[in-house]
C-alpha positions in Angstrom: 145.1 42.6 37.6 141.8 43.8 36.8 141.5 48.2 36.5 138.3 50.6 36.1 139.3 53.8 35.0 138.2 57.7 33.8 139.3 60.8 32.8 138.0 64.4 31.7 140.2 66.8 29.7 139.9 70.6 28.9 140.8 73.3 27.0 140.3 76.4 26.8 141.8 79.1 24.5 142.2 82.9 25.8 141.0 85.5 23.7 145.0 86.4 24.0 145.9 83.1 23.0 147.2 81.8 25.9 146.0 78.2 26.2 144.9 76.6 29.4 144.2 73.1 30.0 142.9 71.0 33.0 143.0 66.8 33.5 141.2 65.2 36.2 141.4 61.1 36.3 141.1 58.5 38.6 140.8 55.1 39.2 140.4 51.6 41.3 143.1 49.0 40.9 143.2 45.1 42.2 145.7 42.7 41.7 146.7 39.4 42.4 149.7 38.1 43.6 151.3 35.1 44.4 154.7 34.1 47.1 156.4 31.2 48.2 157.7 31.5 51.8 158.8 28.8 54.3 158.3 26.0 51.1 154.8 26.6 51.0 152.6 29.3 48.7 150.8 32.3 49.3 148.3 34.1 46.9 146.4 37.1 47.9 144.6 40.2 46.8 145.5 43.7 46.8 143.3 46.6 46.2 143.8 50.3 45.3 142.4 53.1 44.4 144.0 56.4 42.3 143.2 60.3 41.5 145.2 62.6 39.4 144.6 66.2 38.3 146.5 68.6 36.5 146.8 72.0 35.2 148.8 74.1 32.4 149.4 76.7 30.6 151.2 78.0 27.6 152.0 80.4 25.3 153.9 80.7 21.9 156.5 83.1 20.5 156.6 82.9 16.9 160.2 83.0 15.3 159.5 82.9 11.5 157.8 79.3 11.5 159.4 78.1 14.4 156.9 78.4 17.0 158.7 78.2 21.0 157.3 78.9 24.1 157.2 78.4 27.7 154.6 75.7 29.7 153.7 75.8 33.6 152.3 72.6 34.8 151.0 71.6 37.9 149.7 68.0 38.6 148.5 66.2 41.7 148.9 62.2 42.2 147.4 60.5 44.9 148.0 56.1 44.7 146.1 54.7 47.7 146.5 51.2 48.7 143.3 49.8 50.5 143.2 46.1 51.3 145.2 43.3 51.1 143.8 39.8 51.6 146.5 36.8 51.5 145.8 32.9 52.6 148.2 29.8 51.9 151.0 30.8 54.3 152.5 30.1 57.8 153.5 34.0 57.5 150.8 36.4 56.9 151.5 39.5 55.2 147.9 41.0 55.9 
């Protein structure tokens, strides 16, 4: 499996405190595999590609030095499979 990935992060604070934070990420993926079908062996390639985002906020009630609070969060996931290359087999799984 070989991976090339990247992110960015944010933050920002309100003036009323309320924190908001962003994530965007994304990647590409490949991986090699390897079957046995029919008494003979397979190996192949498979190749990928990923994004992700995100978004929250929060905000914290104080109760003596106990701070609690609620968090929204929304993300986004997106897992795309792109190509897959096998050889070796009677049977193929392209």
């Amino acid at each position: 499996m070989s991976d090339a990935a990247g992110a960015l992060h944010g933050t920002y604070l309100d003036p009323s405190g309320l924190p908001l934070t962003a994530t965007v990420s994304g990647g590409r993926h490949n991986f090699d595999t390897q079957r046995s079908i029919l008494g003979t062996g397979a190996s192949g390639n498979l190749g990928a590609w990923e994004i992700n985002s995100a978004f929250a906020a929060s905000y914290d009630l104080h109760f003596g030095k106990f701070p609690v609070g609620p968090i929204a969060r929304l993300e986004y996931h997106h897992l795309n499979f792109d190509s897959r290359r096998e050889a070796g087999s009677p049977v193929r799984f392209d």
